[in-house]
C-alpha positions, 0 to 999 in steps of 0.5 A: 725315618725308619727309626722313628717309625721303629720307635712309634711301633714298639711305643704303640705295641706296649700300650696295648699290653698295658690296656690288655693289663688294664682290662684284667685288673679292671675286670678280676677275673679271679673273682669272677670264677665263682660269682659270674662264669658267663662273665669270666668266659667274655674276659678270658675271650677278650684277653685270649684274642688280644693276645693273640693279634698282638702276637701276629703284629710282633711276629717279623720282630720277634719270629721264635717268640710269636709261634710260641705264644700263638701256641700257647693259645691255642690258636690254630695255623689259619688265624695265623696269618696277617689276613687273621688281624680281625678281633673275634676270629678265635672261636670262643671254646678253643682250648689253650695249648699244652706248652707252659713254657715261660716265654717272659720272665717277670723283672723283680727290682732288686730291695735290700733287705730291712735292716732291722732296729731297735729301740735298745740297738746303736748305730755302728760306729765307722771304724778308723783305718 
């Protein structure tokens, strides 16, 4: 069913953003800065181009979002398209779009705040009603 098929799409679309993840810890780029440019230019490549047919892939799913991080991206209109799919198509150097728009808000859990204790603190007692 359609469904199914839906749910196989959105399953598969979210591993490739844990391997693109994956890539970027596994690889530091922030280190890379100053110990290995040519290295970092690779990285920076590989996340800019999987990023970027990720984002044609979800673009009937998600069509005001998709623009925005092609944009970002810098990714001109021809590579824009279903026929631009291929990894490598992006020629190395093209600058990032100016737009630092956040197109995805990070979800932080909500902690309580410790409650500190100490060796000399006692515990509250309840309080009859």
């Amino acid at each position: 069913s359609s469904r199914v098929l839906w749910t196989l799409a959105v399953t598969q679309f979210w591993q490739v953003i844990q391997e693109i993840n994956k890539y970027v810890s596994a690889n530091e780029p922030w280190k890379l800065v100053k110990s290995d440019p040519a290295r970092l230019n690779t990285v920076l490549y590989v996340m800019i181009e999987a990023m970027r047919i990720v984002a044609l892939v979800v673009s009937p799913v998600m069509p005001q979002t998709s623009p925005k991080i092609l944009d970002q991206l810098g990714v001109p209109a021809e590579l824009r398209t279903g026929d631009a799919l291929k990894f490598g198509l992006l020629q190395a150097g093209t600058p990032l779009g100016t737009s630092r728009e956040i197109l995805f808000q990070k979800k932080r859990d909500e902690v309580p705040a410790p409650v500190a204790k100490t060796a000399s603190s006692k515990p509250e007692k309840p309080k009859k009603k």
